[in-house]
C-alpha positions in Angstrom: -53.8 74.8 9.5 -50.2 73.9 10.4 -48.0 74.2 6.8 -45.4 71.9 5.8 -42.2 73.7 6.5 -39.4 73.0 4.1 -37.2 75.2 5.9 -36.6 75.5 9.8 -37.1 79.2 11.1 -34.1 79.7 11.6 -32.8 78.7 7.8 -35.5 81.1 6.8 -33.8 83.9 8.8 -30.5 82.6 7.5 -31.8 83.6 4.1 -33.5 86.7 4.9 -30.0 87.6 6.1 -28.5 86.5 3.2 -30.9 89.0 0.9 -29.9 91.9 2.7 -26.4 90.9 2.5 -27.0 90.9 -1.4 -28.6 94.3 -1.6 -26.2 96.0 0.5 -23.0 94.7 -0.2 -23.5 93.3 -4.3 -26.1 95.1 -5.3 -28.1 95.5 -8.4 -27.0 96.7 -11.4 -29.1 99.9 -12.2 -28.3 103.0 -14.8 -31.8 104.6 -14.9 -30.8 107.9 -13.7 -34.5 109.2 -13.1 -35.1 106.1 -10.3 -31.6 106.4 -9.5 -32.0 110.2 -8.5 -35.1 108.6 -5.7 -33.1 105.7 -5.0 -29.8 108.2 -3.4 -31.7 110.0 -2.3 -33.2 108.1 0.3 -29.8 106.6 1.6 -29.1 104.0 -1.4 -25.5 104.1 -2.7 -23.8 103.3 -6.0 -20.7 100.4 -6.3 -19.9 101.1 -9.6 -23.3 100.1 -11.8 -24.6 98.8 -8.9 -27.0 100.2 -6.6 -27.0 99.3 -2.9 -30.0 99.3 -0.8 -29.3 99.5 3.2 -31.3 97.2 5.2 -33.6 100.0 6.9 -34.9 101.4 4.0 -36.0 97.7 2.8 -37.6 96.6 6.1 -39.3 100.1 5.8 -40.7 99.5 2.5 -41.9 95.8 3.4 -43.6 97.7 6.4 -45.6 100.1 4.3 -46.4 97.9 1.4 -50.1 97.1 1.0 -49.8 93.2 1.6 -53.1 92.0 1.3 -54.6 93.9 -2.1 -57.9 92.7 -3.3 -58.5 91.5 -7.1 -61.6 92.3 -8.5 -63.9 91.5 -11.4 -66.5 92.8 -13.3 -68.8 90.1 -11.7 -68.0 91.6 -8.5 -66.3 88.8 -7.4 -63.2 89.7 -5.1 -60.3 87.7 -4.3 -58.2 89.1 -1.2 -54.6 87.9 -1.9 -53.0 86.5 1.9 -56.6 85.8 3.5 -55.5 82.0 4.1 -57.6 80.9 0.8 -55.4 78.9 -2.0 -56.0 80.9 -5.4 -55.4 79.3 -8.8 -54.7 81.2 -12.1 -53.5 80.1 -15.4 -50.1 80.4 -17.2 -49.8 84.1 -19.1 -47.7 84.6 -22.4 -48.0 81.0 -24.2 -46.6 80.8 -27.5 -48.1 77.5 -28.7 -51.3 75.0 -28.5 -51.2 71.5 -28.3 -54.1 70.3 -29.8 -54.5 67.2 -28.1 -57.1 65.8 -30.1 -54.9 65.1 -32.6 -51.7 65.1 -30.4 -50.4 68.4 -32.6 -48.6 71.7 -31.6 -49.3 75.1 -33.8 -48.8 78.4 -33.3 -51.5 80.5 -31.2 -54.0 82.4 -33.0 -55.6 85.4 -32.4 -59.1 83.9 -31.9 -56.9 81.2 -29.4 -56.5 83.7 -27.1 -60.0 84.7 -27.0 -61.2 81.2 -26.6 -58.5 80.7 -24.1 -60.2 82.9 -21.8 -63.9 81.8 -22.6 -62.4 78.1 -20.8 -61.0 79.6 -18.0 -64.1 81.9 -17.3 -66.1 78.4 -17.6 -63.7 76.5 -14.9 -64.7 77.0 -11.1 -61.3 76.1 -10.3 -59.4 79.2 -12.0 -59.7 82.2 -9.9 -58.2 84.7 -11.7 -57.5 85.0 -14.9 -54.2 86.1 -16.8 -54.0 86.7 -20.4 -53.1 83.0 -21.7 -51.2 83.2 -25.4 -49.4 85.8 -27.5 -51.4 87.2 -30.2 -49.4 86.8 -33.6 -48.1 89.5 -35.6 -48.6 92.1 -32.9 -45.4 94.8 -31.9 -43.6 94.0 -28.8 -44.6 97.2 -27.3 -48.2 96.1 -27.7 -48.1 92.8 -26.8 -49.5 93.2 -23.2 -52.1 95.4 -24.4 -53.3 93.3 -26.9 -53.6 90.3 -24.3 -55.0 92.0 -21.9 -57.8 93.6 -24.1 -59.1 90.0 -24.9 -58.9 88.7 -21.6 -61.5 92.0 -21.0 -64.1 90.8 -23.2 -64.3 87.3 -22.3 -64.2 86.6 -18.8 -66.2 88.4 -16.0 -63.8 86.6 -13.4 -60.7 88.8 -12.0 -58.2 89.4 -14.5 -54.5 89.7 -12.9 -52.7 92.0 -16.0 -50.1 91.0 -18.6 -46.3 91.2 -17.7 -45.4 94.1 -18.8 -41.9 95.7 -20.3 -42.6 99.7 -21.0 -44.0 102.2 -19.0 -46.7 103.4 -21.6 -47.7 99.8 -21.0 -49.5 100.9 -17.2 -51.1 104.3 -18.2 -53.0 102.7 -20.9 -53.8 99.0 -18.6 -55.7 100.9 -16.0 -57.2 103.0 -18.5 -58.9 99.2 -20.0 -59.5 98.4 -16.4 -61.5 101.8 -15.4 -63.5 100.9 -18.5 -64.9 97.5 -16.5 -65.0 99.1 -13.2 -61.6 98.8 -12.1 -59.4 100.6 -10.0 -55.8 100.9 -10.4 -55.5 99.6 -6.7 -57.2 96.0 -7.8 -55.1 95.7 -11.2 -52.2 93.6 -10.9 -49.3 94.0 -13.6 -46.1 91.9 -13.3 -42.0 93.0 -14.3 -39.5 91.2 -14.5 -35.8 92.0 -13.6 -33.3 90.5 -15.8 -31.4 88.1 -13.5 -28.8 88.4 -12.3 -29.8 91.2 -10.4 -30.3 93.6 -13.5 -32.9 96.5 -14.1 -33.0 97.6 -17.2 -33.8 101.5 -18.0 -37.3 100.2 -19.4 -37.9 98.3 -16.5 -37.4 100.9 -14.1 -39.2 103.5 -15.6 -41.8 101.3 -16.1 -41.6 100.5 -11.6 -42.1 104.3 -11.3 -45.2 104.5 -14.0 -46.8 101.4 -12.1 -45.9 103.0 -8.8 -47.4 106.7 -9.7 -50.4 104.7 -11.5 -51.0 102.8 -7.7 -51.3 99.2 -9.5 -50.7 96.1 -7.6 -46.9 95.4 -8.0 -46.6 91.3 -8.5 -43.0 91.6 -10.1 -42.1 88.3 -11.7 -38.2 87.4 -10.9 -37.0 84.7 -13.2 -33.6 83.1 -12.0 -32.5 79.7 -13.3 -30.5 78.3 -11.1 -27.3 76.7 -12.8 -27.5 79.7 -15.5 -28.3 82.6 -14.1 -28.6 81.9 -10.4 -26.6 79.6 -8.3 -26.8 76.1 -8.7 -28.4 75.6 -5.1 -32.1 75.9 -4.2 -31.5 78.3 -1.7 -29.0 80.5 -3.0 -31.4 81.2 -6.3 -34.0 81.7 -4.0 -31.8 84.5 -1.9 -31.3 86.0 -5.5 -34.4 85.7 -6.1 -35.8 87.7 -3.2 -33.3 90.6 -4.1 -35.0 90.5 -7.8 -38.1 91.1 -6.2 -37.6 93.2 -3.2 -35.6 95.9 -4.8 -38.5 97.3 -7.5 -40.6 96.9 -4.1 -38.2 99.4 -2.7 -38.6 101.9 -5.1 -42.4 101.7 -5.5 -42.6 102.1 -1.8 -40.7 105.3 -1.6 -42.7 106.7 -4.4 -45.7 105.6 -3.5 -46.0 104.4 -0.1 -49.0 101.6 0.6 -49.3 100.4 -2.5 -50.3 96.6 -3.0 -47.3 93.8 -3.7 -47.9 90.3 -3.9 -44.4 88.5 -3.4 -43.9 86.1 -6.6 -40.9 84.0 -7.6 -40.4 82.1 -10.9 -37.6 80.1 -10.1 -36.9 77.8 -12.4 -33.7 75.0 -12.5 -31.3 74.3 -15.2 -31.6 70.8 -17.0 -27.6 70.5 -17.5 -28.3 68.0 -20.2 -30.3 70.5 -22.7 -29.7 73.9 -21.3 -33.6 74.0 -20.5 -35.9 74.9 -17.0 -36.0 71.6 -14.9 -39.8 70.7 -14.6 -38.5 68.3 -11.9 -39.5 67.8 -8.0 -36.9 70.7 -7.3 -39.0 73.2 -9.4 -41.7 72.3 -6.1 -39.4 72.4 -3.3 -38.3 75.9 -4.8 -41.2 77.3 -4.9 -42.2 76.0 -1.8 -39.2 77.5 -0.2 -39.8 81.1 -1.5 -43.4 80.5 0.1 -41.9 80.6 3.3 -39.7 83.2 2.7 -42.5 85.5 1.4 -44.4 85.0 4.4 -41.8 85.4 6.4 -42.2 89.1 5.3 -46.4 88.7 5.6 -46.6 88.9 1.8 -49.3 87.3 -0.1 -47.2 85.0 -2.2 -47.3 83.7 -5.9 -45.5 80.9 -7.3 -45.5 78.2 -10.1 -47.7 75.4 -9.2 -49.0 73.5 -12.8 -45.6 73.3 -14.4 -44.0 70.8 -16.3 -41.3 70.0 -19.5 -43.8 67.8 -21.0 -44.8 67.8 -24.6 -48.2 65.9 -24.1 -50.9 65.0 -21.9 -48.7 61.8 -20.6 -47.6 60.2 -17.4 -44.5 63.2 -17.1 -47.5 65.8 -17.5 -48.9 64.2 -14.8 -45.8 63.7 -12.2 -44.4 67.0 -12.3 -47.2 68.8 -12.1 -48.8 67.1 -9.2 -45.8 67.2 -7.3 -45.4 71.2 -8.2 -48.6 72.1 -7.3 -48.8 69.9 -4.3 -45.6 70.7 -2.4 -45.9 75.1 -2.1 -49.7 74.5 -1.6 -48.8 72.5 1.4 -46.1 75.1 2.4 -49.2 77.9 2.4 -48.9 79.6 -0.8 -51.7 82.2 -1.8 -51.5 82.1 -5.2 -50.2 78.9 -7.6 -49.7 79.5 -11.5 -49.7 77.5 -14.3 -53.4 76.4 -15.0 -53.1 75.2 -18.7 -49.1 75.3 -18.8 -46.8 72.9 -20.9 -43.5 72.4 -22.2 -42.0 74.9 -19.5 -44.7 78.0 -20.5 -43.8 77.9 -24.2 -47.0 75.9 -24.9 -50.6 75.4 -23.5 -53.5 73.4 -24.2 -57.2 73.6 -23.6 -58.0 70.2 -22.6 -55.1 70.7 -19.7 -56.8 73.6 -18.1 -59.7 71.4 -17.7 -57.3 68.6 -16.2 -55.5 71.2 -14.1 -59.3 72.1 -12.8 -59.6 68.9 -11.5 -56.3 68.7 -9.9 -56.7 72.4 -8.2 -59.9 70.7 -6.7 -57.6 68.0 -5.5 -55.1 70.1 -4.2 -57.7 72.0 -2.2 -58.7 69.0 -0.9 -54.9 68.0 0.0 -54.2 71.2 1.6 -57.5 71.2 3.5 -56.2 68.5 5.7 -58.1 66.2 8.2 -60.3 67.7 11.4 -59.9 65.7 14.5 -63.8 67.0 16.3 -66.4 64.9 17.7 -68.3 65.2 14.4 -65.6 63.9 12.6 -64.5 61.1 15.1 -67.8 60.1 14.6 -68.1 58.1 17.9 -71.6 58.3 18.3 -72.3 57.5 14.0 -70.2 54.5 14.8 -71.9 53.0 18.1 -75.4 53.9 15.7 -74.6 52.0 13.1 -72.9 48.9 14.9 -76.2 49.1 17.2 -79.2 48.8 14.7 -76.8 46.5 11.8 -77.2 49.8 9.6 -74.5 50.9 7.4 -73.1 53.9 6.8 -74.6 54.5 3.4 -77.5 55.4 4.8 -76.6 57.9 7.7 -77.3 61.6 7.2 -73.9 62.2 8.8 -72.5 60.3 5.2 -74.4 63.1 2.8 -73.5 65.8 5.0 -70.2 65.4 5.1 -70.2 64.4 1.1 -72.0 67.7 0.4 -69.5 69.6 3.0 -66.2 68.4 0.4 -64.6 65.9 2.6 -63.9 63.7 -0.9 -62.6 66.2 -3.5 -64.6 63.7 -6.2 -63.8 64.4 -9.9 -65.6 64.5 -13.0 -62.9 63.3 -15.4 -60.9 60.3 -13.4 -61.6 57.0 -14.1 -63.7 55.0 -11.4 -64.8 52.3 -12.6 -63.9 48.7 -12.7 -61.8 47.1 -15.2 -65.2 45.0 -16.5 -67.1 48.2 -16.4 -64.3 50.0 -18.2 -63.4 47.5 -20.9 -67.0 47.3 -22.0 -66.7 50.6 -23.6 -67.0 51.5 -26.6 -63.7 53.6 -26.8 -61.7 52.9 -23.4 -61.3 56.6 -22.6 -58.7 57.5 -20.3 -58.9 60.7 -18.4 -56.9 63.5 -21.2 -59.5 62.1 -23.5 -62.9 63.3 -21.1 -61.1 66.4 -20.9 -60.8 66.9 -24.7 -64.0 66.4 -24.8 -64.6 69.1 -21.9 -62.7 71.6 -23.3 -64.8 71.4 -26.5 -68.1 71.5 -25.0 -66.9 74.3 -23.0 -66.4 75.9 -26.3 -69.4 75.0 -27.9 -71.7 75.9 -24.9 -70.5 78.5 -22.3 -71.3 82.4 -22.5 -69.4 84.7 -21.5 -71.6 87.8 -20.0 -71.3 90.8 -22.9 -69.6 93.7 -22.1 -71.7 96.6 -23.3 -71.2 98.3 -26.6 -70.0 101.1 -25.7 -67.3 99.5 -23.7 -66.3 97.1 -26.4 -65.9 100.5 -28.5 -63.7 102.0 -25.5 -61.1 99.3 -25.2 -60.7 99.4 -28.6 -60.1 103.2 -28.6 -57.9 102.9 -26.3 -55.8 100.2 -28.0 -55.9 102.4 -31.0 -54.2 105.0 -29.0 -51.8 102.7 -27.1 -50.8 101.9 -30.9 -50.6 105.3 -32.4 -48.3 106.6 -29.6 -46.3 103.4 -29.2 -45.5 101.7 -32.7 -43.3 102.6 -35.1 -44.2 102.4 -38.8 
């Protein structure tokens, strides 16, 4: 299909130009000697703290970088990142629930994040699965670990890895995945620079690990424009790119081929609380950086459920339809944020099962209309007009209802005012999906991992924790 194009080609090359300009002349600030030492010495250059990347060692990385990896999961089920199909995964590293059955926020629980998972493994609409909410009283150096164990247990769907901050954090991620069946080459694991354009020693050690290990790299820039990107879509965007090209870089010379999936996280400043912007922009932004991506051939993943909202309310609602919609319709592969509230700091059961229904929707949208003889529907017409039939009853009606040319929901209200008003508890659409999310509770299974993989992951958590964690 044709995408919506947010930005002429010749903007895009504008700001392709304007990424090199910011690796080559500005830089990023870098004092990990180790990746430093690999960096020099294939043609970077230090100004001051800086390092400097010249434009033909970039365009050769993006050359050799494995664009399209495949995700896998221990159903067998295999998503190829960049094959024109519209992925949908959930928001990773939520603090909070709102319980919206009684309109309540808490702090996550250990058995939340299990039953987190258990939803998203039930919802057709969720392709892959990232671990949803951080597990309490767990050490930051284990956090990932601890997520991404869960997420193993209870889902047989793809599981796209934690965001990770420490090298140790990769050897003992792949060592979970082999335990399912997966190779390092279908694990995602996310980083993210510090913007602006900063890589911690942590950080990069932890690009080379990931890079040696031959995991997906789907680094996670985080600019807010106003704060710590410029104020302008664009100009984030450009800083952006540099956040996420520049790991890419490095993995590429260590490990050439390895899979990247292009993501951006850009968020904008609300000026009147010092907070990310849940607004329209937050869509255009990441509908730019779509373009941008592709403009490379990356497979690219960006917010798409997002909003500031507290509850499932009419804001909910607004921003997130209009971020999901508007990088969907600009050709993104991947859109995040199944489940997401108040900016990523919260989540909530019953809005996965909303943001199911709206993924179908947004499908739907991005589908677009066919103009063949089947759908003109000439002939169906001059039928139906030449025996006074009516549609309803023509087998070109089912087949196209069966073939998805209405995205039709379960949760929406379609009924008439009468029809509505006559029941018993005039339930608007947050409260079916209340009610989804706790059937889905009560009632789906989750296919078992054997025994003696249960007793590995843990093993191998015990390990992570014993090497890692200081008493």
């Amino acid at each position: 299909m044709n995408y919506l194009q947010f930005l002429s080609n010749e903007d895009v090359q504008a700001m392709h130009d304007a990424t090199m300009r910011v690796m080559g002349e500005v830089g990023i600030i870098w004092t990990h000697q180790p990746s430093l030492d690999v960096l020099l010495s294939a043609g970077c250059r230090m100004n001051g703290n800086r390092v400097c990347m010249p434009e033909n060692l970039i365009m050769d990385s993006i050359a050799k970088a494995n664009k399209r990896p495949e995700i896998r999961g221990r159903n067998g089920t295999i998503n190829q990142l960049g094959s024109g199909e519209l992925f949908f995964h959930n928001l990773g590293g939520a603090r909070d629930v709102f319980d919206a059955r009684t309109g309540t926020r808490r702090a996550a629980t250990t058995e939340d994040c299990a039953n987190a998972i258990r939803v998203l493994d039930a919802l057709p609409n969720c392709n892959n699965i990232t671990p949803f909410f951080t597990p309490p009283d767990v050490a930051n150096e284990m956090m990932a670990l601890h997520m991404y164990r869960h997420a193993l247990s209870n889902t047989a769907k793809p599981v796209q890895g934690p965001g990770i901050q420490f090298g140790h954090e990769v050897k003992y991620a792949a060592e979970m995945a082999a335990v399912i069946g997966i190779q390092p080459h279908e694990l995602t694991l996310s980083l993210s620079p510090v913007s602006p354009l900063t890589m911690h020693d942590v950080a990069a050690q932890a690009i080379m690990d990931m890079a040696k290990a031959g995991v997906v790299h789907a680094n996670l820039p985080a600019p807010t424009g106003g704060a710590t990107s410029p104020m302008t879509i664009t100009g984030s965007v450009v800083q952006q790119s540099a956040e996420s090209l520049a790991p890419l870089v490095l993995a590429q010379i260590i490990h050439p081929g390895c899979g990247v999936v292009y993501c951006g996280r850009l968020g904008m400043l609300e000026p009147r609380t010092g907070l990310i912007w849940g607004g329209v922009e937050l869509g255009i932004s990441s509908a730019a950086t779509v373009q941008l991506g592709h403009y490379y051939g990356f497979s690219v993943n960006v917010y798409g459920f997002s909003t500031n909202a507290h509850t499932l309310d009419a804001q909910n609602a607004f921003e997130r339809g209009l971020n999901a919609s508007l990088p969907a319709l600009a050709g993104a592969d991947e859109l995040s944020g199944i489940g997401e509230m108040e900016a990523g700091v919260m989540g909530s059961f019953a809005q996965m099962v909303l943001d199911n229904e709206l993924a179908k929707s947004v499908r739907r949208q991005r589908q677009g209309l066919s103009a063949d003889a089947d759908h003109l529907a000439v002939e169906v017409i001059k039928t139906v007009m030449n025996t006074n039939r009516n549609y309803l009853a023509s087998k070109h009606t089912l087949k196209h209802l069966r073939a998805g040319e209405m995205a039709l929901t379960k949760l929406a209200e379609r009924n008439s005012w009468e029809t509505w008003e006559d029941k018993l508890n005039r339930k608007q659409m947050a409260d079916y999906a209340v009610d989804e999310s706790e059937r889905i509770l009560r009632e789906h299974v989750v296919p078992p991992l054997e025994p003696q993989q249960e007793a590995e992951l843990d093993r191998i958590l015990a390990a992570a924790e014993k090497e890692t964690v200081k008493k």
